[in-house]
C-alpha positions in Angstrom: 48.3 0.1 10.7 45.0 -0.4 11.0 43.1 1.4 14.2 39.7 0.8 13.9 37.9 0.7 16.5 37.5 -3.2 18.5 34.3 -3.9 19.8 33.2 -6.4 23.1 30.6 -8.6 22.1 28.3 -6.6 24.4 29.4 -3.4 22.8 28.2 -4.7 19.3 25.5 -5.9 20.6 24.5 -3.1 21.8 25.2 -1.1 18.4 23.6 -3.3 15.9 20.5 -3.3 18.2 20.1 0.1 17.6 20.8 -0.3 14.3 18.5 -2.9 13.6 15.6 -0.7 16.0 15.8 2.2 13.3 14.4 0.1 10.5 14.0 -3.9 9.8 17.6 -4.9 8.4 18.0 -8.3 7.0 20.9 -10.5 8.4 23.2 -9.7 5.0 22.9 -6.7 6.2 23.6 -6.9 9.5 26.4 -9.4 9.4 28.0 -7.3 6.6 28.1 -4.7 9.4 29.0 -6.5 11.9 32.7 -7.4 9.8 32.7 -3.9 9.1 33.3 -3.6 13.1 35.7 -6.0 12.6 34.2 -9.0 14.7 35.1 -12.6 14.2 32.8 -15.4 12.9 32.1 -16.7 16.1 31.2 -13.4 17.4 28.8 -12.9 14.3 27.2 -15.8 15.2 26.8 -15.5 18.6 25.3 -11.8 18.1 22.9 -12.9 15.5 21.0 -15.4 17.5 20.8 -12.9 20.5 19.1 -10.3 18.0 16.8 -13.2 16.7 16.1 -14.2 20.0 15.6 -10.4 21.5 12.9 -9.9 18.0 16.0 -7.0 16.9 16.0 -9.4 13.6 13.1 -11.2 11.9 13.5 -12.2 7.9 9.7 -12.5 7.4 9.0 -8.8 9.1 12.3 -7.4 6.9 10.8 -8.9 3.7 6.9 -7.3 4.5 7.8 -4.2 5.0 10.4 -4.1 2.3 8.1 -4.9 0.0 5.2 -2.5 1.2 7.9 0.2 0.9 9.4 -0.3 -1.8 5.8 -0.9 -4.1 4.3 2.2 -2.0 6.7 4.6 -2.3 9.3 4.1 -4.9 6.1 2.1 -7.0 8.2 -0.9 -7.9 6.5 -4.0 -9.5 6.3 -8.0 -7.9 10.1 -8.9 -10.1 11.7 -6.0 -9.0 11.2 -6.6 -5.2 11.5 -10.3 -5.7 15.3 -9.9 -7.5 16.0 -7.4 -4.1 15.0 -9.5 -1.6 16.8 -12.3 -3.2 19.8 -10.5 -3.5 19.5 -10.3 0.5 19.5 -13.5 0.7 15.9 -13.6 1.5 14.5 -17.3 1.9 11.1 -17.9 -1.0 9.1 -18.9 1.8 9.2 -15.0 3.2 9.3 -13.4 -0.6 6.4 -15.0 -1.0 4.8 -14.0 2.0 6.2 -10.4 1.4 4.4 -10.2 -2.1 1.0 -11.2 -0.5 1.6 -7.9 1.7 0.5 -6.0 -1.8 -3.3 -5.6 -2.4 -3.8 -7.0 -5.9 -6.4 -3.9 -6.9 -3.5 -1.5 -5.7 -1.0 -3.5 -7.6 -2.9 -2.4 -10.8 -4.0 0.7 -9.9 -0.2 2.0 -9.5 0.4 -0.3 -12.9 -2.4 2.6 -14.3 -1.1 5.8 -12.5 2.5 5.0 -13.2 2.2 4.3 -17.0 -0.3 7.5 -17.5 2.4 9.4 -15.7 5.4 8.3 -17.6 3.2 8.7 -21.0 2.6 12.2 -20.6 6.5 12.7 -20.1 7.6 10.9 -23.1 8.2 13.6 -26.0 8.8 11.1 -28.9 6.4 11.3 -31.6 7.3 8.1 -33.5 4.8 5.5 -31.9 6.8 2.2 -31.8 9.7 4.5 -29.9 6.8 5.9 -27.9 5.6 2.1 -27.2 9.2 0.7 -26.6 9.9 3.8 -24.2 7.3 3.2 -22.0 7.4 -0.4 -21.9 11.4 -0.3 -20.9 10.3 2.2 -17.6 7.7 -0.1 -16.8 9.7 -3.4 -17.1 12.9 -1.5 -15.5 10.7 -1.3 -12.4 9.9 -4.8 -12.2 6.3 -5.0 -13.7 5.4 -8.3 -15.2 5.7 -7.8 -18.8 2.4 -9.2 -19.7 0.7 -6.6 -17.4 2.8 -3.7 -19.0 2.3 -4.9 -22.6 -1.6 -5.5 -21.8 -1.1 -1.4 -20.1 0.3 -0.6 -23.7 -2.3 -1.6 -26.4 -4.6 0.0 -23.5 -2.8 3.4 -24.0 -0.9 3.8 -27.4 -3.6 1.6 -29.7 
């Protein structure tokens, strides 16, 4: 028997506003919560265009400060953000846009910080393993591999 709790349309309404107020949700997202409440398609629908209409959802403003958030604090490269947001569902239009929100001198700057880091914690002495560690962290994170092999003849000659 199933006794979740049902939900008015108001009464979700209400919920995912404040849910989408906390931080910038994208609509997977929200629709993925809003079946969780256990609304119908119709309802879905109907609640998604009042958000979009109130300014509770906005793609383009999810995607920006997704990718500002991700590349600031968790220091995630350009492919890494782009195979998120695309696994949102995120239109190329607003990835695109989202990627401009990175300053291109910043970009590289963490590239620098972020391999000098992960160098000094890589023990192996062998220097291909040394090479091939590094450049797996640094791809992992979604930097462009020409910019992380370029970052390795730099550092490990």
């Amino acid at each position: 028997m199933n006794h979740a709790k049902s939900y008015t349309v108001q009464e979700a309404t209400k919920k995912i506003e404040s849910y989408c107020a906390y931080q910038d949700r994208c609509h997977k997202e929200v629709v993925s919560k809003l079946k969780d409440m256990g609304m119908i398609p119709l309802a879905i629908d109907t609640i998604i265009a009042q958000l979009i209409e109130d300014r509770f959802l906005n793609e383009e403003r999810f995607a920006k400060s997704f990718a500002r958030g991700k590349f600031n604090i968790k220091k995630w490269g350009k492919n890494r953000i782009v195979r998120e947001l695309k696994f949102r569902n995120i239109s190329k239009y607003n990835i695109t846009t989202a990627l401009k929100e990175i300053e291109p001198e910043a970009y590289l700057t963490t590239l620098d910080d972020l391999a000098h880091k992960r160098l000094q914690q890589i023990t192996e002495t062998n220097i291909q393993k040394r090479r091939k560690k590094l450049a797996d962290y640094l791809l992992y994170r979604g930097w462009e591999s020409h910019l992380v092999y370029e970052k390795l003849k730099e550092l490990i000659p």
